[in-house]
C-alpha positions in Angstrom: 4.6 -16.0 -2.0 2.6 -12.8 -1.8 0.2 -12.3 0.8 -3.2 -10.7 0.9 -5.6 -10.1 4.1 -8.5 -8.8 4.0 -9.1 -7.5 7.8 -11.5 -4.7 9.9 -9.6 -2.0 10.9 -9.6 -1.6 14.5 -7.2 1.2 14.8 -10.2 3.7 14.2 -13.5 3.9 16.3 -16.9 5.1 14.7 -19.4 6.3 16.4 -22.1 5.4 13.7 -22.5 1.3 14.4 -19.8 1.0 11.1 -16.8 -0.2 10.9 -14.0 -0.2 7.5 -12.1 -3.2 6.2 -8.9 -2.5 4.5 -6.4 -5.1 2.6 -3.0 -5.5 3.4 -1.3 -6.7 -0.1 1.7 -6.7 -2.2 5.3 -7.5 -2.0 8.3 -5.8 -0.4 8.4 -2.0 -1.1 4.6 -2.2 -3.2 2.7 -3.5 -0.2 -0.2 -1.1 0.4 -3.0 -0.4 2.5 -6.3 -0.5 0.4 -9.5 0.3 2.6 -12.6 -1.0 1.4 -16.3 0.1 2.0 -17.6 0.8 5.8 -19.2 -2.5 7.2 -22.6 -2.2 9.1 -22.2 -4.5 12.3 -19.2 -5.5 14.8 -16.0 -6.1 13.5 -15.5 -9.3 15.2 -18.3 -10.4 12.9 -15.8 -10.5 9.4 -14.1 -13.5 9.3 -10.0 -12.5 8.4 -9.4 -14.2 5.1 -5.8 -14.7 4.0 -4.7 -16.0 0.8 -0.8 -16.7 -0.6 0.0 -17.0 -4.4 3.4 -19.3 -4.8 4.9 -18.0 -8.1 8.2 -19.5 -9.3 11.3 -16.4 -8.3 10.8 -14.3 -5.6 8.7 -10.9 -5.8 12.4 -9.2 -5.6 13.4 -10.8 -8.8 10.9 -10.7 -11.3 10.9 -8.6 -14.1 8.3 -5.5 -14.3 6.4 -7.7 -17.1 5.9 -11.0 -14.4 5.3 -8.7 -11.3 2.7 -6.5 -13.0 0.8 -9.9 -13.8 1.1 -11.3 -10.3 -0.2 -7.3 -8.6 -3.1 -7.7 -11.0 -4.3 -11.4 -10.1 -3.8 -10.2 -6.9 -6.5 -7.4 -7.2 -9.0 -9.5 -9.2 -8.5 -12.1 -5.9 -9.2 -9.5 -4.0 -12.8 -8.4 -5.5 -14.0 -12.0 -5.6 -13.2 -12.5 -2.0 -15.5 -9.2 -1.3 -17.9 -10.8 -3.9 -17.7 -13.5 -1.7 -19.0 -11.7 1.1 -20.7 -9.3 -0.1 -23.9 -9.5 2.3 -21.2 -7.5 4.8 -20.7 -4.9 2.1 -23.3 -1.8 2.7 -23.1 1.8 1.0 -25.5 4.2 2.1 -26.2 7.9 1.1 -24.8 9.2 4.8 -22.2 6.7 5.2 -19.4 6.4 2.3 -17.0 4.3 0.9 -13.4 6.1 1.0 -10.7 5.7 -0.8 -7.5 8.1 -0.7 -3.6 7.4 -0.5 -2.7 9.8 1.5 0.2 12.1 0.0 0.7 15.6 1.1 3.3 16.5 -1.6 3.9 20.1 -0.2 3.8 19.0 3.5 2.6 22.3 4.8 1.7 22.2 8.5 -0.7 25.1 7.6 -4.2 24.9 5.8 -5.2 26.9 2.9 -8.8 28.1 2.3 -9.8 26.3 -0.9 -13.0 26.8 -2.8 -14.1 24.1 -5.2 -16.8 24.7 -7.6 -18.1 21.8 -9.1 -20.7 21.1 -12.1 -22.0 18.3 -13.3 -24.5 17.7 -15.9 -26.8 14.3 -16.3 -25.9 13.5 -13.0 -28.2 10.7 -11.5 -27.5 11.5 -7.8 -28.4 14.1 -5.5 -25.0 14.7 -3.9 -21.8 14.6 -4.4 -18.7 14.0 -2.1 -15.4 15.1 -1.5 -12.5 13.7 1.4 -9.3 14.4 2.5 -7.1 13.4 5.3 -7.3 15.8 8.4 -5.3 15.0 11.6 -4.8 10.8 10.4 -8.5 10.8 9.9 -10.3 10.8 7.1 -13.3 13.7 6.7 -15.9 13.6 4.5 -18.0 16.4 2.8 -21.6 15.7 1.4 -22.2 18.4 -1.3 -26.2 18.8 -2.4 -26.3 19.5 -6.2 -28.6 22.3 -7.0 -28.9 22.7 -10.4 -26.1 20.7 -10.8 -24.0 22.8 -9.2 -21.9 22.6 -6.3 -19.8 24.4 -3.6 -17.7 24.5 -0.7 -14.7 26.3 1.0 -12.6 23.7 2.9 -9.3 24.8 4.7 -7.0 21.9 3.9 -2.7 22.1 3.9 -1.5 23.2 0.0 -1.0 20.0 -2.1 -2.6 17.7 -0.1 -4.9 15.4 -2.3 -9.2 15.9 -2.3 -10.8 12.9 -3.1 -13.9 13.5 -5.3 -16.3 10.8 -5.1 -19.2 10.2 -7.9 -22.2 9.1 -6.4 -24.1 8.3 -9.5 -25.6 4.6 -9.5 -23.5 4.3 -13.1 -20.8 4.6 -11.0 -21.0 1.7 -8.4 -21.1 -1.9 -8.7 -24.6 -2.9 -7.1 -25.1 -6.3 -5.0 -27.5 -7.6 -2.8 -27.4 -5.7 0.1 -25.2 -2.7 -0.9 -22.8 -1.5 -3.8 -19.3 -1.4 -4.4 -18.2 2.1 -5.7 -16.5 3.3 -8.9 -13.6 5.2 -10.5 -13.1 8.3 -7.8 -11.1 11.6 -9.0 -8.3 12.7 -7.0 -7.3 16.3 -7.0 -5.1 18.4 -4.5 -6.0 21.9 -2.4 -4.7 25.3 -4.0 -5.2 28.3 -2.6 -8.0 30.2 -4.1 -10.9 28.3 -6.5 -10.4 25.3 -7.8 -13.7 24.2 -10.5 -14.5 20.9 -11.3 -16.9 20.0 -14.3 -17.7 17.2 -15.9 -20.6 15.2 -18.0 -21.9 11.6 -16.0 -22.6 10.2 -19.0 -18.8 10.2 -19.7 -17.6 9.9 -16.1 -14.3 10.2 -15.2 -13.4 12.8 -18.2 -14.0 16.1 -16.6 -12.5 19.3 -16.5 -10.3 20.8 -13.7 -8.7 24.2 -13.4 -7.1 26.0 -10.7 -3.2 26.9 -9.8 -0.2 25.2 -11.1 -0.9 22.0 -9.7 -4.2 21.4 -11.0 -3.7 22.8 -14.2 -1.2 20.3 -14.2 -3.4 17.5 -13.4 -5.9 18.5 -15.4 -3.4 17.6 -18.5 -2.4 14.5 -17.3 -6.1 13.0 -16.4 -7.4 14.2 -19.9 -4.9 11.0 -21.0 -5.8 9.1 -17.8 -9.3 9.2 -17.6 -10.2 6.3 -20.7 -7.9 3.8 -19.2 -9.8 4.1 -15.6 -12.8 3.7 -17.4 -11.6 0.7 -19.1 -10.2 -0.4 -15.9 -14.0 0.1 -13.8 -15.4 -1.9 -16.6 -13.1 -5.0 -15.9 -13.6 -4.5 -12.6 -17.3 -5.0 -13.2 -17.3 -7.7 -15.4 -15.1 -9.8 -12.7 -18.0 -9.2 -10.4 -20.4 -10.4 -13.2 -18.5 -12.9 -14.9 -17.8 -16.8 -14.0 -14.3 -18.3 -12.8 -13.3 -19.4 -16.5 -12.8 -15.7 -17.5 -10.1 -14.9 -14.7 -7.7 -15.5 -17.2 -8.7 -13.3 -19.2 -9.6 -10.8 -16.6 -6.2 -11.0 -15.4 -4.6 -10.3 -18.9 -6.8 -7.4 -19.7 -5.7 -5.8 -16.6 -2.3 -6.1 -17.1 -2.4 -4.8 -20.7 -3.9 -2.0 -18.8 -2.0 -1.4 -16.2 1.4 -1.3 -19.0 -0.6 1.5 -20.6 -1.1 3.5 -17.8 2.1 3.2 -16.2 3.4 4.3 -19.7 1.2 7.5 -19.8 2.4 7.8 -16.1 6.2 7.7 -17.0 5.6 9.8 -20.2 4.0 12.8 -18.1 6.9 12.8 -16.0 9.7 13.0 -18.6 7.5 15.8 -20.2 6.7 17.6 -16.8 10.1 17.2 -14.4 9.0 20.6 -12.9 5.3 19.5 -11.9 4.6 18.4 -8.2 2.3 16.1 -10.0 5.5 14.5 -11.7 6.8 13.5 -8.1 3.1 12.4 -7.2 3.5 10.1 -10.0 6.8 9.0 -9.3 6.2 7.3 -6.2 2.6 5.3 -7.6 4.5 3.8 -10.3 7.9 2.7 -7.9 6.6 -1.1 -8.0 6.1 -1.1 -11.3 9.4 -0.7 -12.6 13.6 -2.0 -11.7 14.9 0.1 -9.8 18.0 1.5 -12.3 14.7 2.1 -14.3 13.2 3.7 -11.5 16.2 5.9 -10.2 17.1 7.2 -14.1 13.2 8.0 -13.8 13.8 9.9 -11.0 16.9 11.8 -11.9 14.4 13.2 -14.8 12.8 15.5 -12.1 14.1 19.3 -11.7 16.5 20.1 -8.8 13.6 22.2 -7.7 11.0 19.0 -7.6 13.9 17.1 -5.9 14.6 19.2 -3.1 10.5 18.8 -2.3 9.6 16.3 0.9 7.9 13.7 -1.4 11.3 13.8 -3.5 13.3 13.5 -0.7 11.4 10.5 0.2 11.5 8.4 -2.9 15.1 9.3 -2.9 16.1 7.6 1.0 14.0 4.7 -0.3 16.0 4.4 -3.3 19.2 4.6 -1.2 18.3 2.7 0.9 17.3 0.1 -1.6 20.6 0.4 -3.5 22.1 0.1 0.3 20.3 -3.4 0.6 22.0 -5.1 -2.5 23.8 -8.4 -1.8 27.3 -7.9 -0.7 26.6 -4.0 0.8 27.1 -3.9 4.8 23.9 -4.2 7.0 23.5 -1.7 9.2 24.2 -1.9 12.9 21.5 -1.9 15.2 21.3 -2.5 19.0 18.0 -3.6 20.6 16.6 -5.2 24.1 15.1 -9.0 23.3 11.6 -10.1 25.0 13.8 -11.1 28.4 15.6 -7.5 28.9 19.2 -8.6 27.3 20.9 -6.7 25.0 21.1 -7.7 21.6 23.8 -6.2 18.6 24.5 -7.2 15.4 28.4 -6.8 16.0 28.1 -9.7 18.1 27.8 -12.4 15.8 30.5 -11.0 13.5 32.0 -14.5 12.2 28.6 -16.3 12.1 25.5 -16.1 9.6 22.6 -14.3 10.4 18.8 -14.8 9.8 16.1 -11.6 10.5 12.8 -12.3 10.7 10.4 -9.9 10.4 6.9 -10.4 11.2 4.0 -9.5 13.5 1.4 -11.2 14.9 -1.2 -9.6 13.1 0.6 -10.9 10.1 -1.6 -14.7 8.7 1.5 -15.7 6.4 4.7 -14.6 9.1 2.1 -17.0 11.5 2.0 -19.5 8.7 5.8 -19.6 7.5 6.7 -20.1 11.3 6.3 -23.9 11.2 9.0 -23.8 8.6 10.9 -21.6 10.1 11.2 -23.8 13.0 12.2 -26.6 11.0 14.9 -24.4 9.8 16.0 -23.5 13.2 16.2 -27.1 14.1 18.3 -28.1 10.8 20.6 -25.2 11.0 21.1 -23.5 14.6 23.5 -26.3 15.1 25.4 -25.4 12.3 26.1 -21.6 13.6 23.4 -20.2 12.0 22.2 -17.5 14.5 18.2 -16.2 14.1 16.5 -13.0 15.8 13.1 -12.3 15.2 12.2 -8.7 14.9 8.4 -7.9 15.6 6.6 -4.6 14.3 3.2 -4.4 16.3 2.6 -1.0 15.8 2.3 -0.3 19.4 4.2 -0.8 22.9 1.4 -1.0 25.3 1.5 -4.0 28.3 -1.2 -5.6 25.7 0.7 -5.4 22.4 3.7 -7.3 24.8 1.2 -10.1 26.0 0.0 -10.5 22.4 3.5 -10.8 21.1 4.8 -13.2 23.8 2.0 -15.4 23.4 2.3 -15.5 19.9 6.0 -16.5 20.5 5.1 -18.8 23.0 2.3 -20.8 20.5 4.7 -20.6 17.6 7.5 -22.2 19.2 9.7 -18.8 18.4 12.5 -20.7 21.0 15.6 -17.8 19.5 16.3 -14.5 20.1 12.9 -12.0 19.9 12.8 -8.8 19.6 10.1 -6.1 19.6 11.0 -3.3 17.2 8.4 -1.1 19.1 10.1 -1.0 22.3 13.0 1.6 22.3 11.9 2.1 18.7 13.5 6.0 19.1 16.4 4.9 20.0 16.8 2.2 17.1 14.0 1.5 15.0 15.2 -1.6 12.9 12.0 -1.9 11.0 12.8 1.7 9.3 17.1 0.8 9.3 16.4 -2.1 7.1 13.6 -0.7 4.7 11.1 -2.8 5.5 7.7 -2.5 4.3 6.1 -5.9 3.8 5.8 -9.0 6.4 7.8 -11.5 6.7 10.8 -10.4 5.0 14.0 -12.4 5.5 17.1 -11.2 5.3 20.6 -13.1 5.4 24.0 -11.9 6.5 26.9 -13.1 6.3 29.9 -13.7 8.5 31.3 -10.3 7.3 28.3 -8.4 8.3 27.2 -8.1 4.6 23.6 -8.6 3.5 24.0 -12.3 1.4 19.5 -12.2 0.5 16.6 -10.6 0.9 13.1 -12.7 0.9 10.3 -11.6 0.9 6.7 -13.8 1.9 7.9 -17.6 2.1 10.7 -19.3 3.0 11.5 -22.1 0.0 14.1 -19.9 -1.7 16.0 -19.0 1.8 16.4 -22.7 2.6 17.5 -23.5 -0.6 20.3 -20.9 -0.4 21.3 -21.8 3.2 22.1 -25.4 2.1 23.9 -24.5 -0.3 26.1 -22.3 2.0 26.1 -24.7 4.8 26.4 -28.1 2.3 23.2 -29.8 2.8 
């Protein structure tokens, strides 16, 4: 079962009367954080919209090939459920859609001064924009063509990606009361002058030059840029087109997505000294096994490896390999919701069920009935569950939330809060976890038996066959 929401993001406070949505989607180690366009109005106005999708093995166990059709369905859900809606969706000249992953490859606490130059020719737009990420927030830079030319000195950290957003109308999807924009260019900050040119007629080929970095980029989008185009085009046909052509919506998109995962793997064998090559590495981690993957990886310089974004694909990889069935679990020691101590060592002898979840999560709410009706059927049998929550906060109000949602889910087991004493042990992190609910079973021996991740049906039908139901 994978899960997508589409939900305001409260987190963030605007002083403009906006607000931004954002979608929580994928499986296990691919969920992401996608935001959307800023919403005119109050956020209590957008009705939360979940949706599952119930395919046949678990996210965990599908082949690249079956996963990479399921991710794509997934995104063409997505736009119809914004289609759907699309009387919230507003873009305006001063206020603009953003959307940048946020990956600082050098991680340098200090920023660089950067000049970008930028030209465009038959542009049909007076400005242009360009973002980055700046102290968790995300600033935005309206540039005023003159000429159709461009420039600014911005003082961003070395490496960290510039979004560069095309404001032409070719570029945007338009609908009733606002548009839904295009293919946007990501590039990173260099010291010195970085210039950016390009034709709008053929948007997003352009030309980039600068130091190492972008040079390398510049290489690697040249191959890139007719396979986004081809991918804004199927985008804007889903908008267009009727129900009967999701099909074939969906299969266009995953042909693309095989080609540009391939062009994505082949700049990285070429290029295993190139920061970009590490960039790379970590978008295309859900689209392939993780041998794959690691023998992928091991393909990067020792110089690229000992960078911070190396070092991170590496723990996750570890830690992946760490969560294979039959590998110990790790050990962890937390308070539950009434102050006791609870430890993994202590039900040495017994199976164990973690739940992860949070109460912001619609499908951990929804798989709780069932979950219940497992407790029921196999607590008596020595089956022990603990519940771990990730609220992303410890305040008195995050508690009350997350004892209430206990309380209305009929959560009657052992509860934890994964915020509380998170720096002490911080369970969520320990065991990987990066999509809600994942379950995980271990056995008597302390050894992880399963990992599920979304709905239940596969867990239950492996505990009755452990406990001979």
């Amino acid at each position: 079962m994978i899960n997508i929401k589409i939900e305001p993001r409260t987190d963030t406070k605007r002083n403009d009367g906006m607000f931004q949505l954002r979608i929580k989607v994928g499986t296990g180690s691919d969920r992401k954080f996608i935001p959307l366009p800023l919403i005119v109005g109050d956020p209590s106005d957008w009705e939360k919209t979940t949706e599952t999708f119930r395919i046949k093995k678990r996210a965990s166990t599908l082949d690249s090939k079956e996963r990479n059709k399921q991710y794509e369905k997934n995104n063409l859900y997505v736009l119809k459920k914004i289609k759907k809606n699309k009387k919230h969706i507003v873009m305006k000249k001063t206020f603009l859609y953003a959307a940048l992953v946020s990956l600082c490859l050098a991680c340098a606490e200090k920023s660089t001064e950067t000049t970008i130059k930028i030209t465009a020719k038959n542009y049909n737009a007076e400005i242009i924009t360009i973002g980055w990420v700046e102290d968790e927030d995300f600033k935005v830079e309206q540039l005023t063509l003159e000429n159709g030319k461009a420039e600014i000195v911005v003082n961003v950290p070395e490496g960290e990606p510039i979004v560069l957003m095309n404001n032409d109308p070719r570029n945007q999807i338009d609908m009733e009361d606002g548009v839904v924009p295009g293919v946007m260019f990501m590039f990173y900050a260099e010291k010195g002058t970085i210039t950016i040119s390009f034709d709008a007629d053929h948007w997003p080929a352009l030309t980039i030059k600068g130091g190492p970095l972008n040079n390398d980029l510049n290489r690697f989008h040249k191959d890139m840029a007719p396979l986004e185009a081809k991918q804004f085009e199927i985008i804007r046909r889903s908008f267009a087109g009727e129900e009967e052509e999701e099909d074939k919506l969906m299969i266009e998109m995953e042909n693309l997505q095989k080609e540009m995962t391939l062009v994505r793997e082949q700049f990285i064998r070429k290029n295993p000294n190139s920061l970009h090559s590490v960039q790379l590495l970590a978008m295309i981690q859900r689209e392939l096994e993780l041998d794959e993957f690691e023998a992928l990886f091991n393909t990067l310089s020792k110089k690229m490896k000992q960078t911070e974004q190396a070092a991170s694909i590496a723990e996750v990889i570890e830690k992946t390999r760490a969560m294979q069935s039959g590998m110990p679990a790790p050990a962890f020691t937390k308070k539950d919701k009434n102050g006791n101590t609870v430890s993994l060592s202590d039900h040495l002898g017994q199976y164990v069920l973690l739940d992860f979840w949070g109460t912001w999560c619609g499908a951990c709410r929804q798989s709780h009935p069932k979950l219940v009706e497992m407790y029921k059927k196999y607590s008596p049998l020595g089956l022990v569950f603990i519940n771990i929550a990730f609220e992303g906060g410890n305040s008195e109000a995050v508690r009350e939330r997350w004892l209430k949602a206990i309380a209305d889910d009929g959560l009657v087991w052992t509860n934890i809060l994964n915020d509380e004493g998170k720096d002490e042990c911080d369970v969520i992190s320990l065991y990987n976890i990066s999509a809600f609910p994942t379950k995980i079973l271990i056995d008597p021996q302390g050894k992880f038996v399963a990992t599920w991740v979304g709905s239940t049906p596969e867990a239950e039908e492996k505990l009755k066959e452990i406990f001979g139901l």
